[in-house]
C-alpha positions in Angstrom: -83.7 -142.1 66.8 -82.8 -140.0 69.6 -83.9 -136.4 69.4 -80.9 -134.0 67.9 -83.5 -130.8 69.2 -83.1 -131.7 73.0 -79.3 -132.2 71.9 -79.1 -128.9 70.8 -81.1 -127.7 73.3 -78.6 -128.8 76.3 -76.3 -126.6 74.4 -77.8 -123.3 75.5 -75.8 -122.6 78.1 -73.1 -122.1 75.8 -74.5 -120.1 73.1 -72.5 -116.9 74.0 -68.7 -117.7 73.9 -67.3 -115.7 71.0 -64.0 -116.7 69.4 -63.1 -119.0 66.6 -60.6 -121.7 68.2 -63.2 -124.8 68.8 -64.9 -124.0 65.2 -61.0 -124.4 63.5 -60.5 -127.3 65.6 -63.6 -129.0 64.7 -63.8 -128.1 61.3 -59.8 -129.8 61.5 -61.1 -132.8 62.5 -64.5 -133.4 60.3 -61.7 -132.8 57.5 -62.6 -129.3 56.5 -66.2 -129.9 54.8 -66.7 -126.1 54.0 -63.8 -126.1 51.3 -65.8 -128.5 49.0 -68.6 -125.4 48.2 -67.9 -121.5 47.1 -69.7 -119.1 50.4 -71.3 -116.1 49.8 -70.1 -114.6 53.6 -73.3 -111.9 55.2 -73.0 -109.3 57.8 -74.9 -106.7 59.2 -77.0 -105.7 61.8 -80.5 -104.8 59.8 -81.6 -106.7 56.1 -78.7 -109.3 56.5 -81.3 -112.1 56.2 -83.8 -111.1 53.9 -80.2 -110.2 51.5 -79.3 -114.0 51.9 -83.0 -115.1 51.1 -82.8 -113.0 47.9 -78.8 -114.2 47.1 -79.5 -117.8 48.0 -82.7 -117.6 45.5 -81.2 -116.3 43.1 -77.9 -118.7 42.8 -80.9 -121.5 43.1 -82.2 -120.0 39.8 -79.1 -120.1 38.3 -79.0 -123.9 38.6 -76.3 -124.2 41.4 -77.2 -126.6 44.3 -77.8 -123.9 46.9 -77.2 -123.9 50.6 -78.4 -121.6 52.9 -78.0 -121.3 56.7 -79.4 -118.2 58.6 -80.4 -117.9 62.3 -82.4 -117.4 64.6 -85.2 -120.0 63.4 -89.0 -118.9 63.5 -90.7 -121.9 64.6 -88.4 -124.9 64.1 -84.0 -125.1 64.4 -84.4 -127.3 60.9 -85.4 -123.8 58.9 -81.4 -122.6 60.3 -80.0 -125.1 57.3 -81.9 -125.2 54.1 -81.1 -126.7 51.0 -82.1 -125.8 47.2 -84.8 -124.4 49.7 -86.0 -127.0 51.5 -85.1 -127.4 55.2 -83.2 -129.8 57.2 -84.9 -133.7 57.9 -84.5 -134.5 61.5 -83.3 -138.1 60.6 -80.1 -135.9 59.2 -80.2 -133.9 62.2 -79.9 -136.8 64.2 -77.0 -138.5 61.8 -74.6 -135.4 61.7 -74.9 -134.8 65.1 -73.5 -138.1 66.4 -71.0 -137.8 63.5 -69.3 -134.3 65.2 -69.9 -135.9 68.7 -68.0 -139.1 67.6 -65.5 -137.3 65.7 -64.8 -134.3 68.3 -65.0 -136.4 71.3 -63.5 -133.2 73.2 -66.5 -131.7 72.6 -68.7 -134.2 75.2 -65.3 -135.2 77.3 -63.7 -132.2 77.6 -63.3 -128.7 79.4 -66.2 -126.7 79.7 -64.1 -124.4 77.6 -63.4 -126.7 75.1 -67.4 -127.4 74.4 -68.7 -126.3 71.1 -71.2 -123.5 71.4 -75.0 -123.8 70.3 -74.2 -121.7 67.6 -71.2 -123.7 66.8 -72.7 -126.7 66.8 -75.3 -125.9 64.6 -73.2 -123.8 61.8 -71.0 -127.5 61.8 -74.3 -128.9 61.1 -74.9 -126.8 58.2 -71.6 -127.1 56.6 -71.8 -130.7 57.2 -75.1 -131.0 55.5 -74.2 -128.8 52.7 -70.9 -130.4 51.7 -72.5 -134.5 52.4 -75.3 -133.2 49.6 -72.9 -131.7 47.2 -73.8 -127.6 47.7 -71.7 -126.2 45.3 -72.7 -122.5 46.1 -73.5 -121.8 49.9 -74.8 -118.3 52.0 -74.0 -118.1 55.1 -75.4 -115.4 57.2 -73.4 -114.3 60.6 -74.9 -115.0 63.9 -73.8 -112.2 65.9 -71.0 -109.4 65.1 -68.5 -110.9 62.5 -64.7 -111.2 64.0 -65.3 -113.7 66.2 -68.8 -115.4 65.0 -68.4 -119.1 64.2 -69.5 -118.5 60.6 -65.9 -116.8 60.3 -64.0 -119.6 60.6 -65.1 -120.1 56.8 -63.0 -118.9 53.7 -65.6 -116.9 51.3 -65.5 -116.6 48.1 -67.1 -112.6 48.6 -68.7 -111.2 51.6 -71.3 -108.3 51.8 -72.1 -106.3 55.1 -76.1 -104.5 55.0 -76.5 -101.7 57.0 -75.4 -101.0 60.6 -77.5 -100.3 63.6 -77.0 -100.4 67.6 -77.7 -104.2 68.6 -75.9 -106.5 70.6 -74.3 -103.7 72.1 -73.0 -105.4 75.3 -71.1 -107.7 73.0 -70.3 -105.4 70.1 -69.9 -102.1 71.6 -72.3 -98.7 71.9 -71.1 -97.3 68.9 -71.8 -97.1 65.1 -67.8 -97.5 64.5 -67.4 -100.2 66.8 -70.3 -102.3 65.6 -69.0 -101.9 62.2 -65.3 -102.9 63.2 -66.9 -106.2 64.4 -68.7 -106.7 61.6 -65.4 -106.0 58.9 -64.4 -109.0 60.8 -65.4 -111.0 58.0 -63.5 -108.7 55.4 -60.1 -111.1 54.7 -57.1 -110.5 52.0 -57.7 -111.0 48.0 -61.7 -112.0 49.3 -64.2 -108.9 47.6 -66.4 -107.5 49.3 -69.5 -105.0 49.0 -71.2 -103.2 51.6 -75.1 -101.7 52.0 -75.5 -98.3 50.3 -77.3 -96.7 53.4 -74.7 -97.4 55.9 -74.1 -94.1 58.6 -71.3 -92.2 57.7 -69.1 -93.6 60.8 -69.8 -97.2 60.1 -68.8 -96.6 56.4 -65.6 -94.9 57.7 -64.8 -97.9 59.6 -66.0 -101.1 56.9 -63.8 -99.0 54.3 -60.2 -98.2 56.7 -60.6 -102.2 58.1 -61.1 -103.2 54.6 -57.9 -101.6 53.2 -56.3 -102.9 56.4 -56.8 -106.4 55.6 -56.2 -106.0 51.8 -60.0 -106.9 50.8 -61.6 -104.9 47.4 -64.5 -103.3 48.6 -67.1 -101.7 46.7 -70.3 -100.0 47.7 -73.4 -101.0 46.3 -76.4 -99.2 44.6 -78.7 -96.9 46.5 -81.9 -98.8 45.5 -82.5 -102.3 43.1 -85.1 -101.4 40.5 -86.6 -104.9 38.9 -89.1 -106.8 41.1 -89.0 -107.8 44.4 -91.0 -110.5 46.5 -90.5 -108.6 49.8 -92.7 -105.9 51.4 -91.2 -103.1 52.2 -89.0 -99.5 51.0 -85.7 -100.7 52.2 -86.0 -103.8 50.6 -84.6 -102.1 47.3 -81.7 -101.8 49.0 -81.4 -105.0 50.8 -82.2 -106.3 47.1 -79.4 -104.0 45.3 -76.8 -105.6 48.0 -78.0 -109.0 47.1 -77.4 -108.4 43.3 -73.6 -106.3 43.7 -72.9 -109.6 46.1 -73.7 -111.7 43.3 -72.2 -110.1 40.3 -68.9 -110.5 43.1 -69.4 -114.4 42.9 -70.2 -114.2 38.9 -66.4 -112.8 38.7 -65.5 -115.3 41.1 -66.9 -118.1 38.9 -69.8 -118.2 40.4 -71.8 -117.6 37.7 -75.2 -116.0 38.1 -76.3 -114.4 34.8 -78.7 -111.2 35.3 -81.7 -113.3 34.2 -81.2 -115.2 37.4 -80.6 -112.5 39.5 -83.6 -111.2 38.4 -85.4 -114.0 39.2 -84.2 -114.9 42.9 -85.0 -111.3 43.3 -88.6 -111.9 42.4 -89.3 -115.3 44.1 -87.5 -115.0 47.1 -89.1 -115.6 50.1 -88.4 -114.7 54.1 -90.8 -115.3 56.6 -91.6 -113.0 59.1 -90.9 -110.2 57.4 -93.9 -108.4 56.9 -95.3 -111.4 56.3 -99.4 -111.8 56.1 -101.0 -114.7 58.0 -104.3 -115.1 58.3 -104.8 -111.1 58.2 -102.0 -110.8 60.8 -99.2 -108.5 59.5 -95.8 -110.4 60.9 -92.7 -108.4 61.3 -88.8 -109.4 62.8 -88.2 -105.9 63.7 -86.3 -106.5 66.9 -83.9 -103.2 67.0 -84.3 -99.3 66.9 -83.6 -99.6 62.9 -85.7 -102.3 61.8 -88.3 -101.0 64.1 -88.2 -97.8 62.0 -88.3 -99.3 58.9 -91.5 -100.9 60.3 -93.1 -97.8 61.6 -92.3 -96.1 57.6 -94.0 -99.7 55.7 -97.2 -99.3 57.7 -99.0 -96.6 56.1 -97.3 -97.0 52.3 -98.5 -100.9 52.5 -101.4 -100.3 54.2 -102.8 -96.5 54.1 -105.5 -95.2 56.0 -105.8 -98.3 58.5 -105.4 -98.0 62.1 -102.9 -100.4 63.4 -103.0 -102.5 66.8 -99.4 -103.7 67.6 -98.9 -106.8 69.3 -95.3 -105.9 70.9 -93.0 -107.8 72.9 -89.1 -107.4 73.6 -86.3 -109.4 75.0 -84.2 -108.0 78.1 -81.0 -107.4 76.2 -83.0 -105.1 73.1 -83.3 -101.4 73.1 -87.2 -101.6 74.2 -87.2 -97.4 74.4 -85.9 -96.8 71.4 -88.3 -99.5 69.2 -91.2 -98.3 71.1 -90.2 -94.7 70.2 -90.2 -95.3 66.4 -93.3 -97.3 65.9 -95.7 -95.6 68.5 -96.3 -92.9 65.9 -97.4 -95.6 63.4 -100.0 -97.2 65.8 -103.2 -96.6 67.4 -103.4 -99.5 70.1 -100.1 -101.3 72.0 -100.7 -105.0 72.8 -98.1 -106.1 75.1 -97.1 -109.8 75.7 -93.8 -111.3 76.9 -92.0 -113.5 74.1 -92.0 -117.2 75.2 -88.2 -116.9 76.0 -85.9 -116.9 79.5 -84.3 -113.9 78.1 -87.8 -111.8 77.5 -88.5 -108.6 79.1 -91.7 -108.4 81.6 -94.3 -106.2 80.2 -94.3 -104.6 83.6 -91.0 -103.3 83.3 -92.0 -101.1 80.4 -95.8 -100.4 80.6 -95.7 -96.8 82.0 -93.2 -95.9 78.8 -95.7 -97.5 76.7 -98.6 -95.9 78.3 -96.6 -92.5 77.7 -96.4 -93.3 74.1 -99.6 -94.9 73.2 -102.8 -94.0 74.4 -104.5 -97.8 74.4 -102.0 -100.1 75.8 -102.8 -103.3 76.8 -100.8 -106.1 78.6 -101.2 -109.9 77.9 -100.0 -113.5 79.3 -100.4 -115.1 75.8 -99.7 -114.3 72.4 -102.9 -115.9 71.5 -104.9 -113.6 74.0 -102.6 -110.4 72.9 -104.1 -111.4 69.0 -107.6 -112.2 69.9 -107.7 -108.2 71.9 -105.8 -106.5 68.7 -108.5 -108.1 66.3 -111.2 -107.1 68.2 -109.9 -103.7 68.8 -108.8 -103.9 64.5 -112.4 -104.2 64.1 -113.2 -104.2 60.1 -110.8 -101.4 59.4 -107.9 -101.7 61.2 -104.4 -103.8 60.7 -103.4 -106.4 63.5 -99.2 -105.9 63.3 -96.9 -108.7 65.4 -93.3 -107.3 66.3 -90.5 -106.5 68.4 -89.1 -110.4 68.9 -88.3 -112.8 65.9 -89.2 -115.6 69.1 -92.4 -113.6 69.3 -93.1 -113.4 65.3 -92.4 -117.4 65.5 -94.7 -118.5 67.8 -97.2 -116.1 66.4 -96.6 -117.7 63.2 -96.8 -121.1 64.4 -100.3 -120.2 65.8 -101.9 -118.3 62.8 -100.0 -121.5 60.0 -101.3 -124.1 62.9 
């Protein structure tokens, strides 16, 4: 069997071409796989994953043959493209890839504009796999933006944006509104939508004027879920009530996902890396100003009265400043470590800005060392914390699971 990973892996030099022509073309060819399931259609800049664990959970408990494709991966691409909640096998890996290299033979012989993306190649993987296993409900989370991300080439059955933040901003603009008109992308005519409760009041402006404008219902969901929740965290209730309006969409859709089951996805779903315990380690795929807030507020109402030791490290393209500004107020010691990534920022670039926001920083060449120093300097008391990367959450993951 030859190894679909280093496949994929040649792909990476064309994992950021937006636009939707190769997808529609592919898609074309393989004879249109995603029309044999019903999509559930996810957006957003913070919570869109952890609302796709729940939704995909919950449509699982409702006895639909569930598909769920998310992104980035943590420690392995096969966790991208799970089914019924198991992930990918390799030997299928392996199978679907020659079948979209045989059957798209543009994709190896042509242009280099005419070569399918990473991204692109993997979301044909999913659908692929989905339809080939007979998915008859699928969630599909967005890679990046909305309008032009390969996920979009897919008609849902309801979509759902969760809250907008700054990210990606060299691709999706500085501003709330323009984010958010990239992500309404996915809004289409007849399909409903619903969007996160806490969305700033100039992304709401925009989801609900490019909403109208492309003749999509849109509703707004509740402020706050109140039934159980597997995930950590505040702002899950409202990661969690976006999850349920999204489903009660699909139920009207003929879907059907009674409340029971709802309830139940709800209470059993499961997203890792998101304040996630590991072996006492505290893991956390804050990678952005918001989600780096959301961090800094779960510390002391999950953990009260413990002295946190951050392991942090950033890529290049992330707003470093502005994530190290909302959780140096939440912890006592900054362990500083470069992701294992081309695109990761050098500790060296930042450490005076650290060292002007915490008092104990420290800088490491290994997330293994960067963990051994924060426990040490946890002590008994004190809470070792991994963020500010989801490449740097994986491989601390990897390490702690073995």
């Amino acid at each position: 069997m030859s190894d679909p990973h280093a496949y994929l892996d040649s792909l990476q030099p064309f994992a950021m071409r937006l636009g939707l022509e190769r997808m529609e073309r592919a898609l074309d060819a393989l004879g249109h796989p995603e029309r044999t399931f019903r999509v559930l259609h996810v957006a957003g800049t913070n919570g869109k994953g952890s609302t796709c664990a729940m939704a995909a959970q919950a449509l699982f408990e409702a006895g639909h043959r569930t598909g769920l494709y998310t992104s980035p991966h943590l420690v392995r691409f096969n966790e991208r493209i799970a089914l019924d909640g198991g992930p990918i096998e390799d030997e299928a890996l392996e199978r679907l890839t020659r079948t979209i290299r045989r059957v798209c033979p543009w994709h190896d012989g042509g242009a280099p504009g005419d070569r399918l993306t990473y991204f692109e190649f993997a979301t044909l993987l999913a659908l692929l796999h989905f339809s080939e296993a007979g998915a008859d409900a699928v969630v599909l989370e967005v890679g990046l933006g909305g309008r032009f991300d390969a996920t979009n080439a897919v008609r849902p059955a309801a979509c759902a944006v969760s809250r907008i933040g700054l990210d990606h901003t060299e691709l999706l603009g500085d501003t709330l509104a323009a984010v958010a008109r990239e992500k309404a992308g996915i809004f289409k005519p007849g399909v409903p939508g619903v969007v996160a409760y806490a969305q700033p009041s100039e992304a709401m402006e925009v989801l609900r004027v490019e909403a109208e404008r492309r003749g999509a219902p849109l509703t707004v969901a509740s402020q706050s879920y109140p039934g159980l929740i597997a995930l950590a965290g505040q702002h899950q209730r409202g990661n969690a009530a976006l999850a349920a309006a999204a489903l009660r969409l699909l139920d009207a859709a003929g879907i059907l996902v009674p409340d029971e089951a709802v309830a139940r996805g709800i209470a059993r779903a499961r997203w890792p890396g998101r304040l996630e315990t590991v072996e006492g380690v505290l893991l956390d795929g804050a990678h952005n100003p918001d989600g780096a807030a959301a961090l800094a507020s779960a510390l002391p109402a999950l953990h009260p009265g413990r002295p946190v030791e951050l392991v942090f490290g950033v890529l290049a393209d992330k707003d470093h400043r502005g994530m190290l500004g909302a959780l140096a107020p939440a912890v006592r010691g900054l362990h500083l470590v470069e992701p294992r990534s081309p695109r990761a920022r050098p500790t060296a670039t930042y450490r005076d800005l650290a060292r002007g926001l915490v008092p104990l920083v420290h800088e490491h060449g290994a997330v293994d060392e960067a963990i051994a120093c924060a426990r040490r300097s946890a002590g008994g008391n004190g809470l070792v914390c991994v963020a500010g990367s989801l490449y740097l959450v994986g491989e601390a993951r990897a390490l702690l699971a073995g």
